[in-house]
C-alpha positions as CSV (number, residue, x, y, z in Angstrom):
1,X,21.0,-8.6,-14.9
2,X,18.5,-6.8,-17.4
3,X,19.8,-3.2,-16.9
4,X,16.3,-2.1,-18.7
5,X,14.3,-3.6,-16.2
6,X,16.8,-2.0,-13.4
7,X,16.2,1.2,-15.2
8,X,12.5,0.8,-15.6
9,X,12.2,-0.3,-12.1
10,X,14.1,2.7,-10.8
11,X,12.1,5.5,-12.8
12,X,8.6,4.2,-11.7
13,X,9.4,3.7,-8.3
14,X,10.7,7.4,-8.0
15,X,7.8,8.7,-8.8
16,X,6.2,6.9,-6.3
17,X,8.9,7.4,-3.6
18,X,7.9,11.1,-4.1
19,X,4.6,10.9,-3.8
20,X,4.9,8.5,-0.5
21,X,7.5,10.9,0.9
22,X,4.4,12.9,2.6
23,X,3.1,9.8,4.3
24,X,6.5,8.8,5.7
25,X,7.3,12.3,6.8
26,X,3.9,12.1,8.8
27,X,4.3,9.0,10.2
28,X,7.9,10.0,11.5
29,X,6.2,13.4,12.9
30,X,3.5,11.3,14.6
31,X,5.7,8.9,15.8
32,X,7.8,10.9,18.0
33,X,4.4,12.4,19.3
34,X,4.0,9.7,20.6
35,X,6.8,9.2,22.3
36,X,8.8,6.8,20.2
37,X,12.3,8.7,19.4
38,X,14.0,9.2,15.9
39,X,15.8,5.9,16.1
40,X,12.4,4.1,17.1
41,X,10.7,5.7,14.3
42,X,13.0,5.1,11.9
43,X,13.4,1.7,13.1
44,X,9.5,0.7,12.1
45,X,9.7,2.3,8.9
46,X,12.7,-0.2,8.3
47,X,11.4,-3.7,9.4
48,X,8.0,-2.9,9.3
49,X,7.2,-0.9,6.1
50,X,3.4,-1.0,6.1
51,X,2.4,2.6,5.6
52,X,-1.2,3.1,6.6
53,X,-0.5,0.1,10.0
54,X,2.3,1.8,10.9
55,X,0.3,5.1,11.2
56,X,-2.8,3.3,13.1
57,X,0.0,1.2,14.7
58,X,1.3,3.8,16.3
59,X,-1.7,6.4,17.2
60,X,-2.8,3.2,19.5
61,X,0.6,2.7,21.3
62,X,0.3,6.1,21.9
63,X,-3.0,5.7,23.1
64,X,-2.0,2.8,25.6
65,X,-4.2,0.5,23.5
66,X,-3.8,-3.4,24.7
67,X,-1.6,-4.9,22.8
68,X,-4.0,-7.9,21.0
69,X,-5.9,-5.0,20.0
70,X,-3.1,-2.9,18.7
71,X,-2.0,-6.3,16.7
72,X,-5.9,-7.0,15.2
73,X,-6.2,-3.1,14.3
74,X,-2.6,-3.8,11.9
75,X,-4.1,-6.9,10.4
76,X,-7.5,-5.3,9.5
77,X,-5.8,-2.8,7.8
78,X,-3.2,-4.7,6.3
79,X,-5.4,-7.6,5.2
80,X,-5.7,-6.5,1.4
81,X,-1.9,-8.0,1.4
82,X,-3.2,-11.5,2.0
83,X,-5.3,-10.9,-1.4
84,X,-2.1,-8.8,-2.7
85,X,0.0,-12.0,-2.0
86,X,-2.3,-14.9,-3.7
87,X,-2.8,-12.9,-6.6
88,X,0.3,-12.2,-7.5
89,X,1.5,-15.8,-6.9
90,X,1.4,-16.6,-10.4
91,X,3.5,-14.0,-11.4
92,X,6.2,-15.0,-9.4
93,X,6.0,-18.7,-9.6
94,X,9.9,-18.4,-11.2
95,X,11.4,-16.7,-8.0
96,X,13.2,-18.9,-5.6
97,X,12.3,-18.8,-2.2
98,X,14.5,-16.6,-1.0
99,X,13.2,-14.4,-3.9
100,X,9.9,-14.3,-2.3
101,X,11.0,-13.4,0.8
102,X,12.0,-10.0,0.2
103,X,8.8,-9.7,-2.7
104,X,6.6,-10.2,-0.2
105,X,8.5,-7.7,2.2
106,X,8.3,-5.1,-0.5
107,X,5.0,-5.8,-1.5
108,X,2.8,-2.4,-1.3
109,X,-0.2,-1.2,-3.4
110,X,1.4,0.4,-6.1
111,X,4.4,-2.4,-6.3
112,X,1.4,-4.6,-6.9
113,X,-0.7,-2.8,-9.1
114,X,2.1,-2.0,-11.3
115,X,3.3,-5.9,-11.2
116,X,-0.1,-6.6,-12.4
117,X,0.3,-3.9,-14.9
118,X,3.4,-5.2,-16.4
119,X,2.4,-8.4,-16.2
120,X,-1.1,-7.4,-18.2
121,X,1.2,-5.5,-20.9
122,X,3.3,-8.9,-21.9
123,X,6.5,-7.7,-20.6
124,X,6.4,-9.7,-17.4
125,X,7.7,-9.6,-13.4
126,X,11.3,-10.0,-13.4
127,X,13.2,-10.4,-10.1
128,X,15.3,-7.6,-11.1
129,X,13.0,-5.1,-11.8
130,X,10.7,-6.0,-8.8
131,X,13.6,-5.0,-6.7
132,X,14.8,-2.1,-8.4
133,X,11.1,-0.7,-8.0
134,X,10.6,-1.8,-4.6
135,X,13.8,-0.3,-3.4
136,X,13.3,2.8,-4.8
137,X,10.1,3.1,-3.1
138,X,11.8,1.6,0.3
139,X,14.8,3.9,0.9
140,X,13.1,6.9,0.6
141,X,10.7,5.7,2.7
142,X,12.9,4.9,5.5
143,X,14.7,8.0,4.8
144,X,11.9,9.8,4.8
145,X,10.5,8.6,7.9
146,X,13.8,9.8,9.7
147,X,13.4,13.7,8.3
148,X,9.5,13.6,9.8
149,X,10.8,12.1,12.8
150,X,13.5,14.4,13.2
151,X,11.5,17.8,12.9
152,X,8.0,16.3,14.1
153,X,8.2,18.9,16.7
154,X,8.0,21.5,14.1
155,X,5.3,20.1,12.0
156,X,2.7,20.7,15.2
157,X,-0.8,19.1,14.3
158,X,-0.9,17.3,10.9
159,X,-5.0,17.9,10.7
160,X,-4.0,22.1,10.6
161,X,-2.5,21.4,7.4
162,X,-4.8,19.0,6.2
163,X,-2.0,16.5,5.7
164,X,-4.3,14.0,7.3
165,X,-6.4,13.8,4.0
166,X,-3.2,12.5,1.8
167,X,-3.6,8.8,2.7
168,X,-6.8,8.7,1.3
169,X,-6.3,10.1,-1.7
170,X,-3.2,8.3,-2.2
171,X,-5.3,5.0,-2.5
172,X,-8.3,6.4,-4.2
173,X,-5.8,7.0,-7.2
174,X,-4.6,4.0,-6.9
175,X,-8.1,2.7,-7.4
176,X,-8.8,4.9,-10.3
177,X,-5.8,3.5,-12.0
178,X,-8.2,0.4,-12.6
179,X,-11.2,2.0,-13.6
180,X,-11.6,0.2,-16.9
181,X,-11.2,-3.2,-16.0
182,X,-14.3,-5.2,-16.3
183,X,-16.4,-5.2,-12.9
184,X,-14.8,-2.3,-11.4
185,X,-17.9,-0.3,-10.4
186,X,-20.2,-2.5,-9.0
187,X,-16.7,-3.8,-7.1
188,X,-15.8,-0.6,-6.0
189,X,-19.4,0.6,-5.5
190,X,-19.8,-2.3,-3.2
191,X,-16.9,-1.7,-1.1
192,X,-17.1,1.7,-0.7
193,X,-20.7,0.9,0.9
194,X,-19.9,-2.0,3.2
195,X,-16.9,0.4,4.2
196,X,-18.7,2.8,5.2
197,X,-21.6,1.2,7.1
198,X,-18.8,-0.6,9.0
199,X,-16.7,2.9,9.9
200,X,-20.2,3.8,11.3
201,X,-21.7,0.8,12.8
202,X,-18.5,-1.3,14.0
203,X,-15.5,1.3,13.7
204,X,-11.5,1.9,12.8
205,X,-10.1,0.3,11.5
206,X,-12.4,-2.9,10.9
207,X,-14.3,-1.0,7.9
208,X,-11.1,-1.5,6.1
209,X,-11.3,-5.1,5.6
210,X,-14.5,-5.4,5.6
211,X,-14.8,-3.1,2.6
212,X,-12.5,-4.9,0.7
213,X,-14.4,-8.6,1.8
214,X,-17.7,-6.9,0.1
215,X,-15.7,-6.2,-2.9
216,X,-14.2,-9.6,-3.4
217,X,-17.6,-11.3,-2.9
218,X,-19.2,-9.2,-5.6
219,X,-16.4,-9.6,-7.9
220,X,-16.4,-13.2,-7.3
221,X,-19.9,-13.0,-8.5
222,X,-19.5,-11.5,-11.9
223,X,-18.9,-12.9,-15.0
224,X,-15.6,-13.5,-16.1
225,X,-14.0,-11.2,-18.9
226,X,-13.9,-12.6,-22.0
227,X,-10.9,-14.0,-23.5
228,X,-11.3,-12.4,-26.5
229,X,-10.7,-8.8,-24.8
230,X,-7.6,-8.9,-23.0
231,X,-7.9,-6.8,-19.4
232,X,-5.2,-4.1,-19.0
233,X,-5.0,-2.0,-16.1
234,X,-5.8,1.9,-17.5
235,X,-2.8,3.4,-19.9
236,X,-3.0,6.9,-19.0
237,X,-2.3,6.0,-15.4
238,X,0.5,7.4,-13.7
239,X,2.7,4.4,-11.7
C-alpha cells in the first residue's frame, strides 16, 4: 500500500466531504419530510449514494409518484455516470473486477474529475488512492445524511435559507474546474442551451440529460486537441 496515495487520497477527499456535507444534511432533512425515518434516510445515503437522485428520488416518493416514473426521473439525472463510467475505463483497466465494483460504487463528479486530473498530471489512478478519496467523501456523507435526518424537523423549509441553490453551484464549480480544456465553451455553451429549452419545454428532471447529450454531440464534433499540447484539467482548481 502506497501510504502517499492513502494520504493524498484522504486530504482531497476531505475537502470535498466538507463541502458535500450541506447536500447530505439536506437530503436527510428532506427525507424525513417525507416521511422516510432516520434509519430510512440513512439507509439510501448508504447503498444508494447518488446525491442529486437521491434528492429527486425522494421529493417524488413523497409525492406518490408511480414508481417507473420515480426510477426514469433517477436515471435522467444520473445518466452523466454512464459517460463517467466509459471514460474512465482506461484508467482503470489494471483493477480487478472486484476493484471495479466498488469504483464504480464510489464513482461521483468530483471522484471523476479529479481521477481525470491525476491521470492528466502523470501520476496515475491507483486502487489505493481511489479508495482512500472515495471513502473520505462516502462516510461523511452517510454520516452526514444521519445529522440532517435527525434534526430535519428543525431545519423547516430548505428554500427560506436558500439552501436549495447549493446543488447547483456545487456542479457549476465543478464545471469551471475544466475551463481550459480545449472545446469547453462551445460544449458547455451548448449544454447549458439544450438544458434549458428542455427544463422549459419537456421538464425535471429530463433537461438533465438531455443537456449533457447536446454537449457530447458538440464535443464529438470538434477537432481533436493536438498532441503536441497536452490537455490538463485547470491547476488553480480546488479538488
Amino acid at each position: 500500500m502506497n501510504r502517499d496515495d492513502v494520504r493524498s487520497g484522504i486530504r482531497g477527499g476531505l475537502v470535498i466531504a466538507i463541502s458535500s456535507a450541506p447536500f447530505a444534511i439536506l437530503f436527510g432533512a428532506v427525507a424525513t419530510d417525507n416521511g422516510l425515518s432516520v434509519g430510512e434516510a440513512t439507509l439510501m445515503s448508504a447503498s444508494v449514494y447518488a446525491g442529486a437522485s437521491q434528492l429527486v428520488g425522494i421529493e417524488l416518493f413523497g409525492h406518490h409518484v408511480a414508481p417507473w416514473l420515480v426510477i426514469l426521473s433517477v436515471l435522467a439525472v444520473n445518466f452523466r455516470h454512464v459517460l463517467y463510467s466509459a471514460a474512465l475505463a482506461r484508467y482503470i483497466a489494471h483493477f480487478s473486477p472486484l476493484q471495479k465494483f466498488f469504483t464504480f460504487f464510489l464513482l461521483t463528479d468530483p471522484q471523476f474529475a479529479e481521477s481525470v486530473k491525476r491521470e492528466e498530471s502523470g501520476q496515475g489512478v491507483s486502487f489505493t488512492w481511489y479508495m482512500a478519496f472515495g471513502s473520505a467523501i462516502y462516510v461523511p456523507w452517510v454520516i452526514s445524511s444521519a445529522v440532517g435526518a435527525f434534526f430535519g424537523q428543525m431545519l423547516g423549509d430548505p428554500k427560506v435559507l436558500a439552501i436549495d441553490v447549493l446543488l447547483p453551484i456545487y456542479f457549476l464549480g465543478l464545471v469551471i474546474g475544466f475551463r481550459h480544456k480545449p472545446g469547453f465553451y462551445p460544449t458547455v455553451l451548448a449544454s447549458a442551451l439544450a438544458s434549458v429549452l428542455a427544463y422549459h419545454f419537456i421538464g425535471s428532471p429530463w433537461h438533465v440529460s438531455i443537456g449533457a447529450a447536446a454537449g457530447v454531440v458538440v464535443a464529438a464534433f470538434l477537432p481533436l486537441p493536438s498532441l503536441a499540447q497536452p490537455v490538463t484539467a485547470a491547476s488553480d482548481t480546488e479538488n
